[in-house]
N, C-alpha and C positions, 0 to 999 in steps of 0.2 A: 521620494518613493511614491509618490503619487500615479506614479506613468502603468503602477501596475493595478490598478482602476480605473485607466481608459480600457478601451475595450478590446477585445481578445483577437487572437487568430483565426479561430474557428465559427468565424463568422455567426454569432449566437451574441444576446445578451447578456455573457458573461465579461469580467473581467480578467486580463490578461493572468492573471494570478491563477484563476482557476480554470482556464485553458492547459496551462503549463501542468499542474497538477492530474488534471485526466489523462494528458499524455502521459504521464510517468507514471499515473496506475493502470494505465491499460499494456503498456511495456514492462511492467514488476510479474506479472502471469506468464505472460511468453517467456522471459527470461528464467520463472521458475521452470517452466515445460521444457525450456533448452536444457537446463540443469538438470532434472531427475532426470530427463533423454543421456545427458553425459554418465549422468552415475550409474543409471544402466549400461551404460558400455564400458564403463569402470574406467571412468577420466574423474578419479575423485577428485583429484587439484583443483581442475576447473572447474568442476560442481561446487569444490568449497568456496571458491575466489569469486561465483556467479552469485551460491544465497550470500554471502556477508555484502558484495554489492548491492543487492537486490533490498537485502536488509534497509542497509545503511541509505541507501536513495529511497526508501521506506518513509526510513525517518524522518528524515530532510522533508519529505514532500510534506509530511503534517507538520513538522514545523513550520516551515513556510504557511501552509493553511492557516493553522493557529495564530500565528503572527496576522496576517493580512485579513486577520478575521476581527480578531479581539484587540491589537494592539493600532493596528491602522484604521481600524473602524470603515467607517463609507459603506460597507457590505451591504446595510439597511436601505441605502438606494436601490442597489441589485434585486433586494428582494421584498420588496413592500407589493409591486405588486402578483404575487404569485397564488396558485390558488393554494395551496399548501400552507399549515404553520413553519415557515421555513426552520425557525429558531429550533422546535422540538425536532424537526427530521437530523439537525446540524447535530444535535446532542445525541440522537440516536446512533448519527455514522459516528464522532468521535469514540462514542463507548465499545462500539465492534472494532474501531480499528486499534483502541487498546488491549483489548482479549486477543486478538489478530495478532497482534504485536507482542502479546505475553507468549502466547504458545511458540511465536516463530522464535523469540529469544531464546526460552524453555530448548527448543530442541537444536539451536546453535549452538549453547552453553553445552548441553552434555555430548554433541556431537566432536566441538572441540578438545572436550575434555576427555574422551573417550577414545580420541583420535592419538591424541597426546598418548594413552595406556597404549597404545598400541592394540587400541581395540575395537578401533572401528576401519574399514572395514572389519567383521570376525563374530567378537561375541553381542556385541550389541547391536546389529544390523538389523534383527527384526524389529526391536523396540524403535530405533529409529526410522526403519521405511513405516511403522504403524503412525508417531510421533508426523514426521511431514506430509504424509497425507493429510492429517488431520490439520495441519498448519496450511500445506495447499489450497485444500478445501477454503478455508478461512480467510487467505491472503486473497481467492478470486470472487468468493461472495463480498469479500471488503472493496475491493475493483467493483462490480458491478453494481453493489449498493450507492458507492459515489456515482457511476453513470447514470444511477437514476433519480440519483438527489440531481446531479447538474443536468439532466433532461428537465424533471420537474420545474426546477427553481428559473431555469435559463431558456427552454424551448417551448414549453407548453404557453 
């Protein structure tokens, strides 16, 4: 597993690991944007089948992170010398992309489950268009806060 602390795609001093990862948070927004786009034209299916993807390659990507961070170690070459405490910024994105991750479940869980009543689209539609805004919002300030950890940590 080594090969993914040689260096990255994107031509920066990152490694390959967290190349991979900013592509897949900067592609989790767009796919959200495709998806409220669908459920406004009332293609619920696909809207559901885009966030639980969306979700789910969420996850995955901080697992990955986690893993290649804490369990492979090496990181500490990447980031010794930057000008930033890298270690505190690292704590600060994993804590948003868990609030991030609490609300986007939050409003999977009862969208599914409301889906199932037979009641979403219907009775609960305003709580939920309130609900994923609020989750939108969060899932692209989580996106953007990584781009500027991995600018900081990788570019500067």
């Amino acid at each position: 597993m080594e090969y993914v602390f040689n260096g990255g795609f994107l031509s920066t001093k990152a490694p390959l690991f967290m190349d991979i990862i900013i592509v897949i948070l900067i592609l989790i927004p767009i796919l959200i944007g495709v998806s409220i786009w669908l459920a406004r034209k009332e293609y619920y299916d696909i809207h559901h089948k885009i966030q639980l993807s969306s979700f789910t390659l969420s996850l995955l990507s901080f697992i990955y992170f986690i893993y290649n961070i804490y369990f492979m170690g090496n990181v500490d070459l990447y980031i010794k010398d930057t000008i930033i405490d890298a270690k505190a910024i690292i704590y600060v994105y994993i804590t948003i992309f868990l609030i991030t991750n609490i609300f986007w479940y939050r409003t999977l869980k009862f969208a599914l489950e409301d889906s199932s009543r037979r009641a979403l689209p219907g009775l609960y539609s305003s709580s939920h268009k309130r609900w994923g805004k609020v989750t939108a919002i969060f899932v692209g300030a989580n996106s953007i806060i990584y781009m500027v950890v991995y600018i900081l940590l990788f570019i500067i």
